[in-house]
C-alpha positions, 0 to 999 in steps of 0.5 A: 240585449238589442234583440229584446229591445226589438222584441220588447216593443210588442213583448206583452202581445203575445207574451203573458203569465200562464197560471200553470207556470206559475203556479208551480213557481209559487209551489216549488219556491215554498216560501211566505208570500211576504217573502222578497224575490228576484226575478232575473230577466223578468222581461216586461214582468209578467210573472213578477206581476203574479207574484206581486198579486200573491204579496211577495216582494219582487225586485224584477231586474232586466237589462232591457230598457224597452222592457223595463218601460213596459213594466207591469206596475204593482206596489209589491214590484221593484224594477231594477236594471241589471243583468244575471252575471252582475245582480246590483244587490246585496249579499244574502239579501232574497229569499228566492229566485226566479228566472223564466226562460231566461238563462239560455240568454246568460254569457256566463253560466258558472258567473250567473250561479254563483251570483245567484248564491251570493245573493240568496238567503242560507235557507233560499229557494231557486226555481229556473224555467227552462228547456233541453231541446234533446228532450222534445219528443223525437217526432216533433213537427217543429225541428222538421219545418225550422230545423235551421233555426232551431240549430242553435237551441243546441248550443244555447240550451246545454243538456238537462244533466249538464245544467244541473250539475253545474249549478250543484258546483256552484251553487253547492246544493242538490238540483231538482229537475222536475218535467213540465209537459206543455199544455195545448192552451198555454197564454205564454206563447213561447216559441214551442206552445203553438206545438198543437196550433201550427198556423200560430207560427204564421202570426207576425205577433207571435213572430215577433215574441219569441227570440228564435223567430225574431233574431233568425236571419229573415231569409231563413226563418220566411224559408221556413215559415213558407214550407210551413204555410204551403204544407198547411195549405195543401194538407201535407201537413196534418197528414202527417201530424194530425194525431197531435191534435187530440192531444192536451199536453206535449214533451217539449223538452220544457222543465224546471230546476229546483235549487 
């Protein structure tokens, strides 16, 4: 949590709902828009703002205080401090959930999916943004210049398969597992949507938005972000990975569960 309080203070600089996402939120969820969501660690609550607009009820429940004072503000929205291993609601008592590249944050995986089903409706819906690094395109440019940062994603991000199997024992309902290409004009900029923009990874603003960058060691991540700025410079880059350029979409490993 110390990490977000650090990172929330600049958060929606760089950190805004893209309409692709969540739109196949909306799509995958299924349900009456008069319905009451749960987002779980739903940061300064842009896509609980999204949904808010559309007239769902959303209960947005993060454990960052800095994020929570930042909290988009809607009629529809309902702030709530709490973390996914002990939801401060009632049994049975949402119609769907929604988390956003939030669950590799989680301590407690199998705790976090049984809340989740003890706090969802019989008939609810779950629809969890989230990515398997081992699924990113194998040439991608990114594990060559932050390699020692991106290390961990492994331990963090369990393997798609894994992950979906999990929450089937918990949650005991099949899992969907739908692909989610990045498009090269997200407005989330999480930290891969800069793959066809290297020079964003420069930007302190984006730094500072995305865990990987903001919580490496300083040494390690300006190591990185110096060999990436020499190369940019001297044209070793787009030498080799130029060709993305003309690409509108990218595997990086980004897909959503639909429980």
């Amino acid at each position: 949590m110390t990490i977000y309080n650090q990172i929330g203070k600049s958060y929606n600089t760089t950190r805004k709902a893209d309409s692709r996402i969540t739109e196949a939120i909306i799509q995958e969820l299924n349900i009456h828009p008069s319905a009451t969501i749960l987002d779980i660690g739903s940061g300064t609550g842009n896509y609980s703002y999204e949904l808010a607009k559309v007239g769902y009820q959303v209960i947005a429940m993060e454990p960052s205080e800095i994020m929570r004072r930042q909290g988009k503000q809607h009629r529809n929205i309902t702030w709530k401090e709490g973390v996914a291993e002990k939801i401060p609601l009632e049994d049975h008592s949402v119609d769907g959930i929604i988390c956003t590249l939030a669950s590799h944050h989680f301590q407690d995986l199998p705790l976090c999916f049984r809340e989740m089903k003890r706090v969802l409706k019989e008939n609810g819906k779950i629809v969890i943004f989230t990515l398997d690094p081992r699924l990113c395109d194998e040439d991608c440019w990114l594990f060559e210049y932050f390699a020692p940062i991106l290390e961990n994603a492994y331990i963090f991000h369990p393997p798609v398969k894994d992950l979906a199997t999990l929450i089937e024992q918990q949650v005991m309902r099949p899992v969907k597992i739908k692909a989610f290409p990045l498009p090269h004009d997200l407005v989330d900029q999480f930290f891969f949507a800069g793959w066809r923009n290297p020079k964003i990874y420069l930007d302190t603003n984006f730094q500072k938005g995305t865990s990987p960058l903001a919580k490496g060691k300083k040494e390690v991540v300006q190591d990185c972000l110096n060999k990436l700025n020499i190369d940019l410079e001297n044209g070793s880059w787009e030498k080799k990975y130029g060709n993305i350029l003309s690409l509108n979409e990218y595997e990086c490993g980004h897909f959503f569960l639909v429980v």
